[in-house]
FIDREN-191548 format. One record per residue: residue number from 1; residue in three letters; x, y, z of N, C-alpha, C, O in turn. Coordinates in steps of 0.2 Angstrom, whole numbers, plus 5000, padded with zeros to 4 digits. Layout:
<kolbas>
+-----+-----+------+------+------+------+------+------+------+------+------+------+------+------+
!   n ! res !  n.X !  n.Y !  n.Z ! ca.X ! ca.Y ! ca.Z !  c.X !  c.Y !  c.Z !  o.X !  o.Y !  o.Z !
+-----+-----+------+------+------+------+------+------+------+------+------+------+------+------+
! NUM ! ALA !    X !    Y !    Z !    X !    Y !    Z !    X !    Y !    Z !    X !    Y !    Z !
...
+-----+-----+------+------+------+------+------+------+------+------+------+------+------+------+
</kolbas>
This chain:
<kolbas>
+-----+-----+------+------+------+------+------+------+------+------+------+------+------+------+
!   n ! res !  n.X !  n.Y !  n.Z ! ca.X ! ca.Y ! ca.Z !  c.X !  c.Y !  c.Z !  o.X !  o.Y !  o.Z !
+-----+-----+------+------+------+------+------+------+------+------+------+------+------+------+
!   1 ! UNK ! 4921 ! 5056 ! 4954 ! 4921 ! 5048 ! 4954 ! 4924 ! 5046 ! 4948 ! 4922 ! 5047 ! 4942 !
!   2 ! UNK ! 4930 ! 5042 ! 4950 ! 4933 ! 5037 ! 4942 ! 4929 ! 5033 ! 4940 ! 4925 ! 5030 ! 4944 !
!   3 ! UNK ! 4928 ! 5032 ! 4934 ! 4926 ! 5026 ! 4932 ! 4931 ! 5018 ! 4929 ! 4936 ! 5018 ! 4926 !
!   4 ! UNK ! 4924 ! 5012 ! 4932 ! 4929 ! 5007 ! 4934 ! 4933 ! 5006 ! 4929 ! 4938 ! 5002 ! 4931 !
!   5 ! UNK ! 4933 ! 5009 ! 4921 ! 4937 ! 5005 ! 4917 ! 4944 ! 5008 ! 4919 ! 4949 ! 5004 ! 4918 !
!   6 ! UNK ! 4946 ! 5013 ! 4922 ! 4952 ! 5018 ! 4924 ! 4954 ! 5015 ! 4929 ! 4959 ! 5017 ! 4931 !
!   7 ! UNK ! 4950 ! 5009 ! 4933 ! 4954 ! 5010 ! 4939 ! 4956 ! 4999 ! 4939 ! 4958 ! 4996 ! 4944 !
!   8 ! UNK ! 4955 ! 4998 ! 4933 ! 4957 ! 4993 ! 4930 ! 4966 ! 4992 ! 4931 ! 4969 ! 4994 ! 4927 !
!   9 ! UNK ! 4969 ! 4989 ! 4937 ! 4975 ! 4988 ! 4936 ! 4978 ! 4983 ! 4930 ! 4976 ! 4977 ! 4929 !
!  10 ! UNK ! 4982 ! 4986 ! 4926 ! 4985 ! 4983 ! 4920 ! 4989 ! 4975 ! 4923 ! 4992 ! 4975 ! 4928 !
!  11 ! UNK ! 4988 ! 4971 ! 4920 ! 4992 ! 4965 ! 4920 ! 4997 ! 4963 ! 4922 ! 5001 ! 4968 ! 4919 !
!  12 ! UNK ! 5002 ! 4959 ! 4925 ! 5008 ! 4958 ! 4925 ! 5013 ! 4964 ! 4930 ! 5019 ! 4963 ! 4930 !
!  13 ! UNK ! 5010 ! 4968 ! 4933 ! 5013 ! 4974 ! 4937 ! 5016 ! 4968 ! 4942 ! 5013 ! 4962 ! 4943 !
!  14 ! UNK ! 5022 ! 4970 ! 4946 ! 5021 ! 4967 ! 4953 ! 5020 ! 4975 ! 4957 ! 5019 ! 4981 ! 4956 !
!  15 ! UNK ! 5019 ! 4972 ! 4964 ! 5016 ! 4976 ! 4969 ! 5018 ! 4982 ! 4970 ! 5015 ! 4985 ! 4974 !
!  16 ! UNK ! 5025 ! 4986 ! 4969 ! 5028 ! 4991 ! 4969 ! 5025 ! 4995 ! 4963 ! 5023 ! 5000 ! 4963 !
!  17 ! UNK ! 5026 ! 4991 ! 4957 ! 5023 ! 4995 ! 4951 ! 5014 ! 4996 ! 4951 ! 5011 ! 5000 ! 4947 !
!  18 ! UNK ! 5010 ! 4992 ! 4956 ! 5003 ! 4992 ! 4956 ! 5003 ! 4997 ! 4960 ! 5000 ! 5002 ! 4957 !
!  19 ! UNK ! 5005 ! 4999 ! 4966 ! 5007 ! 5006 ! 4968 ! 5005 ! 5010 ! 4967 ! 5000 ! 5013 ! 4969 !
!  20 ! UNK ! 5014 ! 5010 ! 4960 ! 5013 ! 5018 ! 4959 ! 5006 ! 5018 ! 4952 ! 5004 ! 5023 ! 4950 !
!  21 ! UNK ! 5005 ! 5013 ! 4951 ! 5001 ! 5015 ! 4943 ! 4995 ! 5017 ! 4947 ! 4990 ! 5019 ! 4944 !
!  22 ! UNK ! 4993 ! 5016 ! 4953 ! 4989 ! 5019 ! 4958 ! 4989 ! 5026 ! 4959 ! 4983 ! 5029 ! 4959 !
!  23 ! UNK ! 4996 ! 5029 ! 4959 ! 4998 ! 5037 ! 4961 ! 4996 ! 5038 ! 4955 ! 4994 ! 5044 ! 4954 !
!  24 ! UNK ! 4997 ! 5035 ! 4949 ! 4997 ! 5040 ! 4942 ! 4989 ! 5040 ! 4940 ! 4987 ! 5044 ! 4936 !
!  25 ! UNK ! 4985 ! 5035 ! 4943 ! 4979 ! 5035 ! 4942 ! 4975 ! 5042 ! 4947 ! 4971 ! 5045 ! 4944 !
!  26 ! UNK ! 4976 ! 5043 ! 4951 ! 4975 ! 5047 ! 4955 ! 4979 ! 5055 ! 4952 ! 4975 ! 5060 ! 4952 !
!  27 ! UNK ! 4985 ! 5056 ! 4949 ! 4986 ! 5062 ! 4946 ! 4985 ! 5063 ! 4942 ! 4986 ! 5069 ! 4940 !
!  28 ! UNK ! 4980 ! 5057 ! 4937 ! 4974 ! 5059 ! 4933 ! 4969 ! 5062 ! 4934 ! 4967 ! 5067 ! 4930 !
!  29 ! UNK ! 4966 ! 5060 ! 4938 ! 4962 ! 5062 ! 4942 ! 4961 ! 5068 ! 4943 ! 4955 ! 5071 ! 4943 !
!  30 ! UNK ! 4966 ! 5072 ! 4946 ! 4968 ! 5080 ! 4948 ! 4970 ! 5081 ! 4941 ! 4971 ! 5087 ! 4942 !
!  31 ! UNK ! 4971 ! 5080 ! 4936 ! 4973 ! 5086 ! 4931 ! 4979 ! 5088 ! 4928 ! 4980 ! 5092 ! 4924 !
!  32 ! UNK ! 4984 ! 5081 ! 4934 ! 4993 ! 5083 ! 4934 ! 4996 ! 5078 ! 4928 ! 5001 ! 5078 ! 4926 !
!  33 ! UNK ! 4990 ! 5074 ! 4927 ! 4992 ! 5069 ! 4921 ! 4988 ! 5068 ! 4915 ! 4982 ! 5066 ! 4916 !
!  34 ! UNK ! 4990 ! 5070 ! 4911 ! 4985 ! 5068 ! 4904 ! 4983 ! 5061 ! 4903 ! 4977 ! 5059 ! 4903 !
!  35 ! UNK ! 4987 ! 5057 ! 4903 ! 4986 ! 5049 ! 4901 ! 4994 ! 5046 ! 4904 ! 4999 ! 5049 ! 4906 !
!  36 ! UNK ! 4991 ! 5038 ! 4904 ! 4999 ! 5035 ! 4905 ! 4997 ! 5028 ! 4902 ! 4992 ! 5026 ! 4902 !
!  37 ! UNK ! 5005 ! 5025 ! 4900 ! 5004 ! 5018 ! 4898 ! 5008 ! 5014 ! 4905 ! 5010 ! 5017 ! 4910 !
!  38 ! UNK ! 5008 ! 5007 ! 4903 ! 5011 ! 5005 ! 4909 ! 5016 ! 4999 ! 4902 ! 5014 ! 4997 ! 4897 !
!  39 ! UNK ! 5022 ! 4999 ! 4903 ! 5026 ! 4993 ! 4897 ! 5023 ! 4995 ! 4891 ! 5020 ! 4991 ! 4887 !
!  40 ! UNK ! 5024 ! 5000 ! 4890 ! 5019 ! 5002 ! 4881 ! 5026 ! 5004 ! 4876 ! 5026 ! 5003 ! 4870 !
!  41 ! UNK ! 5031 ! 5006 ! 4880 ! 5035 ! 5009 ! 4874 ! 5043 ! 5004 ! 4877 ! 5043 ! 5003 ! 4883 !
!  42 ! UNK ! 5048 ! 5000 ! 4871 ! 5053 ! 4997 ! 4872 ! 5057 ! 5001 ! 4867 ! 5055 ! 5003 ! 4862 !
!  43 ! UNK ! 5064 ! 5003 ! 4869 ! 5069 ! 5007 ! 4867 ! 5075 ! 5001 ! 4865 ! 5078 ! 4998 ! 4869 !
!  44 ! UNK ! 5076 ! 5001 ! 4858 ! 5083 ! 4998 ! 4858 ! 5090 ! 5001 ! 4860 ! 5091 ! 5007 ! 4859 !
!  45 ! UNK ! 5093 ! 4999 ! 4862 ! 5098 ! 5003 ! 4865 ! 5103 ! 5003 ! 4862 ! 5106 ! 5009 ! 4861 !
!  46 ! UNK ! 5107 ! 4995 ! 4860 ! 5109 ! 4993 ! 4854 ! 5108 ! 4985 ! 4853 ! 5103 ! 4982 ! 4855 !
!  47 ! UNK ! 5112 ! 4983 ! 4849 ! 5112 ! 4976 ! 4847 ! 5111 ! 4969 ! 4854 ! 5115 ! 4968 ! 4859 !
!  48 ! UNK ! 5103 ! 4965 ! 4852 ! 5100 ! 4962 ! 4859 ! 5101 ! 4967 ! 4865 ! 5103 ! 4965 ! 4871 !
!  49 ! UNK ! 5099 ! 4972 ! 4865 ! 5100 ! 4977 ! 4871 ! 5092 ! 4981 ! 4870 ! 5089 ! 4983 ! 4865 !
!  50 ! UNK ! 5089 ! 4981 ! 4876 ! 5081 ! 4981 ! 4874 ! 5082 ! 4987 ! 4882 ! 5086 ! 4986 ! 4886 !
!  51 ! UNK ! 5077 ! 4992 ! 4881 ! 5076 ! 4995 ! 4887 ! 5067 ! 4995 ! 4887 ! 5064 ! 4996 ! 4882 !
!  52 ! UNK ! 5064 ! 4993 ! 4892 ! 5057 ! 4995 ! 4893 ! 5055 ! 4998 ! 4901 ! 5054 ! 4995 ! 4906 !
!  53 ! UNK ! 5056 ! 5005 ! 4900 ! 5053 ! 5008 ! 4908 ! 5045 ! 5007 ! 4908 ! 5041 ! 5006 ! 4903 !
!  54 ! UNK ! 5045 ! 5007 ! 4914 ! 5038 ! 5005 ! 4919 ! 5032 ! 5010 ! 4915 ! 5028 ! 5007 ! 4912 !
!  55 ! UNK ! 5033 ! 5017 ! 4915 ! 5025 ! 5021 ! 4914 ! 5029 ! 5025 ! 4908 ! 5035 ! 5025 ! 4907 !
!  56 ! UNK ! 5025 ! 5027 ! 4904 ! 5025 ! 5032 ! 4898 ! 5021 ! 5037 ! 4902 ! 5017 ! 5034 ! 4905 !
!  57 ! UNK ! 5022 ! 5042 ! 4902 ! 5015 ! 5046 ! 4905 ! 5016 ! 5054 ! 4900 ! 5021 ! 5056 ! 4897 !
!  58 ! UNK ! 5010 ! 5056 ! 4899 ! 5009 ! 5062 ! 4897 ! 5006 ! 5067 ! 4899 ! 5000 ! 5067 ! 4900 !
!  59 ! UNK ! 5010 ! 5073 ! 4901 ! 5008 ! 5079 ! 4905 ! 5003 ! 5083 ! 4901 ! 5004 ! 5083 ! 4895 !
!  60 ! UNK ! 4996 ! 5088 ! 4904 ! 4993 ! 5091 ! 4901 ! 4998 ! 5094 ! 4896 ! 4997 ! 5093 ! 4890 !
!  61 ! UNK ! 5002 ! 5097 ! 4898 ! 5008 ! 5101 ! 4893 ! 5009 ! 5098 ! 4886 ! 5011 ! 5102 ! 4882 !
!  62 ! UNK ! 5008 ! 5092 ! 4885 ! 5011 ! 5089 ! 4880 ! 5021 ! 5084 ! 4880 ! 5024 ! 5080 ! 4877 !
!  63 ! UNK ! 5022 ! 5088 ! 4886 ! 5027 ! 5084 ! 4890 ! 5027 ! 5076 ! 4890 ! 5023 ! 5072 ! 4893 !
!  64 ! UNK ! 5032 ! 5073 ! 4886 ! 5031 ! 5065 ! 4886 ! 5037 ! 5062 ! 4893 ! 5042 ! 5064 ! 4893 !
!  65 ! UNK ! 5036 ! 5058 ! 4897 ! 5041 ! 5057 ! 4901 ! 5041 ! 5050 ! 4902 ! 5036 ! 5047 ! 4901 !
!  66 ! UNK ! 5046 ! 5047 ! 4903 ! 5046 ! 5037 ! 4904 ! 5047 ! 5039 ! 4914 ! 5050 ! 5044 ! 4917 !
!  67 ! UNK ! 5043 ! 5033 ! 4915 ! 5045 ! 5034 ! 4925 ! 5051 ! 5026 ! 4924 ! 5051 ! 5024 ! 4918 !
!  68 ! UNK ! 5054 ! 5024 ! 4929 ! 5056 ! 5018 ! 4931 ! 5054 ! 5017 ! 4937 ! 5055 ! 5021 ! 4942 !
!  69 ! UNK ! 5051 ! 5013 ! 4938 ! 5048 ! 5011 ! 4945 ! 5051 ! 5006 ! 4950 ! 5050 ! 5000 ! 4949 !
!  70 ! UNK ! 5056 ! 5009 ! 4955 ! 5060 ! 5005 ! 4961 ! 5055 ! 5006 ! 4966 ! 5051 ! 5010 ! 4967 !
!  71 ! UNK ! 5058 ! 4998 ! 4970 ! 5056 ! 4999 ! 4977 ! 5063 ! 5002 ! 4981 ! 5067 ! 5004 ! 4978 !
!  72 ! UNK ! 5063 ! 5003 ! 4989 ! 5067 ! 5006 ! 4992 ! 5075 ! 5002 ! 4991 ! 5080 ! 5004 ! 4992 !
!  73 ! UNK ! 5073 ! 4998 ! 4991 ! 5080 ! 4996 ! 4987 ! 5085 ! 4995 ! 4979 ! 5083 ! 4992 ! 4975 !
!  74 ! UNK ! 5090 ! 4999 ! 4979 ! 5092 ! 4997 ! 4971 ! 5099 ! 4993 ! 4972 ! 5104 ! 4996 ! 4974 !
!  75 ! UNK ! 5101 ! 4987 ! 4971 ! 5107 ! 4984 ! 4970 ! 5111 ! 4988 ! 4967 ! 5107 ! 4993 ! 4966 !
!  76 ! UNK ! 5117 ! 4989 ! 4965 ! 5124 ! 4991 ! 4964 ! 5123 ! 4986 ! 4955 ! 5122 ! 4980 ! 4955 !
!  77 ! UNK ! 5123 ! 4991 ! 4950 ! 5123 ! 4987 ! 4944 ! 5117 ! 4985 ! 4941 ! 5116 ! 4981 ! 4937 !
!  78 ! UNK ! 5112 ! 4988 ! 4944 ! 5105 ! 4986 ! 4942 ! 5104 ! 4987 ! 4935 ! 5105 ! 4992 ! 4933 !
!  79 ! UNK ! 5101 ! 4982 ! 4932 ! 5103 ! 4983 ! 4926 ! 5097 ! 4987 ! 4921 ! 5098 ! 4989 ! 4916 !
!  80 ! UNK ! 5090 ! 4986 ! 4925 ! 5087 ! 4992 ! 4924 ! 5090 ! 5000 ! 4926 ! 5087 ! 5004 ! 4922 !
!  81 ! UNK ! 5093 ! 5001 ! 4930 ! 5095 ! 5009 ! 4933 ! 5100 ! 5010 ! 4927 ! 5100 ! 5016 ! 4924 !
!  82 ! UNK ! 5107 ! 5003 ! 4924 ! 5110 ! 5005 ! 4919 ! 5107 ! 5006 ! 4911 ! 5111 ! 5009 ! 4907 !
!  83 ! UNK ! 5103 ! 5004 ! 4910 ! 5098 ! 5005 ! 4904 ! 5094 ! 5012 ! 4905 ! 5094 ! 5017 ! 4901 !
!  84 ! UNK ! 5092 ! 5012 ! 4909 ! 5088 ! 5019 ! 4911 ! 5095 ! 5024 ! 4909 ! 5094 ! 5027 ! 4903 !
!  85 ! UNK ! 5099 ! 5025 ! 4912 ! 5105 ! 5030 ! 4911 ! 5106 ! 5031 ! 4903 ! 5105 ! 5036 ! 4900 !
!  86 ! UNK ! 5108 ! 5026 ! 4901 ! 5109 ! 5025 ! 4894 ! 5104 ! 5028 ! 4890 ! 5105 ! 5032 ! 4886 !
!  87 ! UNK ! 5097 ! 5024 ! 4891 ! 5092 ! 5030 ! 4887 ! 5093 ! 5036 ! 4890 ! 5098 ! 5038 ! 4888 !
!  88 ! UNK ! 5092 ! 5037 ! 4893 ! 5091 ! 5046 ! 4894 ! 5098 ! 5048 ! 4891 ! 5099 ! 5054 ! 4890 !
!  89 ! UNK ! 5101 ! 5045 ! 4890 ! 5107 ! 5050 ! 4887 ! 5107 ! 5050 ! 4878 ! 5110 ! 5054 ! 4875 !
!  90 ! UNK ! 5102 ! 5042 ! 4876 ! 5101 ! 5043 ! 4868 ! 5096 ! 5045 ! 4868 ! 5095 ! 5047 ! 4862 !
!  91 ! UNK ! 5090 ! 5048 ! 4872 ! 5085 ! 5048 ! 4869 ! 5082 ! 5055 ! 4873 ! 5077 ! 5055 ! 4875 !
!  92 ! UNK ! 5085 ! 5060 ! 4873 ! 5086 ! 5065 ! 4875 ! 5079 ! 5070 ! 4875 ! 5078 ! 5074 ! 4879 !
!  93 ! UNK ! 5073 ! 5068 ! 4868 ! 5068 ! 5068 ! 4867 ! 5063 ! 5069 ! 4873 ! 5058 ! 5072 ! 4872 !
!  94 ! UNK ! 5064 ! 5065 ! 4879 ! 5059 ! 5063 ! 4884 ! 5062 ! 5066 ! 4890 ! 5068 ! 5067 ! 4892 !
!  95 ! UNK ! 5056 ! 5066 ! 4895 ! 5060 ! 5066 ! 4901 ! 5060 ! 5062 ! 4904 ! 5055 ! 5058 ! 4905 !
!  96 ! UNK ! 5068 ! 5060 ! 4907 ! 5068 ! 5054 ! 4911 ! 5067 ! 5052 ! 4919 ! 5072 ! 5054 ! 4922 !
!  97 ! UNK ! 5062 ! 5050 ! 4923 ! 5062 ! 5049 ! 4929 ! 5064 ! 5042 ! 4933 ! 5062 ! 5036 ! 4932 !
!  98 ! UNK ! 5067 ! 5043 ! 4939 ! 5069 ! 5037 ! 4942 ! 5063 ! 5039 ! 4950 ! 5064 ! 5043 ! 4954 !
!  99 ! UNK ! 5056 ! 5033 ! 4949 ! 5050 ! 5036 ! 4952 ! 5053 ! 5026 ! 4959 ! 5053 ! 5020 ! 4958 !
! 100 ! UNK ! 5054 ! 5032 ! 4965 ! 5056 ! 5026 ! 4969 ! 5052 ! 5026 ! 4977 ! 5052 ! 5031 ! 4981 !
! 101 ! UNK ! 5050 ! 5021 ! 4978 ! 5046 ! 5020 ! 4985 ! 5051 ! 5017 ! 4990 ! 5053 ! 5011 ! 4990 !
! 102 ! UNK ! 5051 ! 5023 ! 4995 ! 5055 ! 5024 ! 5002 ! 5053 ! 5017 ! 5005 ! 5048 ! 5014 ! 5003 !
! 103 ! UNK ! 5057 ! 5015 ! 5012 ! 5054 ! 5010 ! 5015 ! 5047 ! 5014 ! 5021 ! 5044 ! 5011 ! 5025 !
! 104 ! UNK ! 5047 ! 5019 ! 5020 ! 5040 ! 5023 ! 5023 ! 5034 ! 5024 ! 5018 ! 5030 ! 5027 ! 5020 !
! 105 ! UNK ! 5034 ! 5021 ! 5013 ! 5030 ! 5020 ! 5007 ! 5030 ! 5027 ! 5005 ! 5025 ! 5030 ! 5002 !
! 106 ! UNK ! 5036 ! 5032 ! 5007 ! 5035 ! 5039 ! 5002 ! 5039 ! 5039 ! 4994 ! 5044 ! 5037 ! 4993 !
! 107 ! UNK ! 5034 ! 5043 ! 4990 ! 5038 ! 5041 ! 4984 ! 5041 ! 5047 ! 4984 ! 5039 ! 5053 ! 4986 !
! 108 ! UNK ! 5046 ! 5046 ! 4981 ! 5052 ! 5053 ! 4977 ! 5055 ! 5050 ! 4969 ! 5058 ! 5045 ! 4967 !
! 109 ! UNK ! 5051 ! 5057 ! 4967 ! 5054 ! 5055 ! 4960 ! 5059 ! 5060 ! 4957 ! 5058 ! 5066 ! 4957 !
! 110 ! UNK ! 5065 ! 5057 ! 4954 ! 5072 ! 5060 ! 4956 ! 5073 ! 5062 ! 4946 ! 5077 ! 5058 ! 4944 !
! 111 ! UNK ! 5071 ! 5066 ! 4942 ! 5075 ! 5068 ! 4937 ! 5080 ! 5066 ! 4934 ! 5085 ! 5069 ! 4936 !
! 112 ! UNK ! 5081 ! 5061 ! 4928 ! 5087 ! 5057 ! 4927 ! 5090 ! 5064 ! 4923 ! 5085 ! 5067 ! 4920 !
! 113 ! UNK ! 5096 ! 5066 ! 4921 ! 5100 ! 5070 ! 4918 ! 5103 ! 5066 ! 4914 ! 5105 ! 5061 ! 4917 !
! 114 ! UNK ! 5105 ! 5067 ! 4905 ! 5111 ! 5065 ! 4901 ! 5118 ! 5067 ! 4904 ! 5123 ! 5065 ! 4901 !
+-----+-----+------+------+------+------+------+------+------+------+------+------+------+------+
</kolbas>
């Protein structure tokens, strides 16, 4: 049984990111996730250029990974998807995931490569 402070939805999410911080709560739960933040870490990219993905999460492992959280749709030029691409190619340090909800509410999370 969780306890209620864990199952405390953080502020400000919309309903595709309340979700998945739903799925990360629950792979806490099982052992597959150490911790996660939700908006905790922002990435400069460069000058006025700001990156903040959705989850910071940490693997029992010690593994640090940023998720981006889409719904089944992504526009052509998404300006989150091009910021995403960009860190993961400056910031090589992390793993980068693009975590996206199917129109069948399945998630796949796709491995961003530099």
């Amino acid at each position: 049984m969780l306890a209620v402070g864990l199952l405390r939805k953080p502020v400000g999410l919309n309903k595709t990111e309340a979700r998945y911080w739903g799925r990360l709560v629950l792979a806490r739960h099982r052992g597959e996730v150490e911790d996660f933040r939700f908006h905790a870490l922002t990435f400069i990219l460069g000058p006025d250029c700001r990156y903040t993905p959705e989850a910071f999460v940490l693997r029992p492992d010690g593994t640090m990974e940023m998720h981006e959280v889409k719904g089944p749709f992504i526009r052509s030029g998404d300006d989150g998807m091009v910021k995403l691409r960009v860190a993961c190619r400056m910031f090589p340090m992390f793993r980068w995931f693009l975590a996206q909800e199917g129109k069948d509410k399945v998630w796949t999370l796709t491995e961003m490569t530099p």
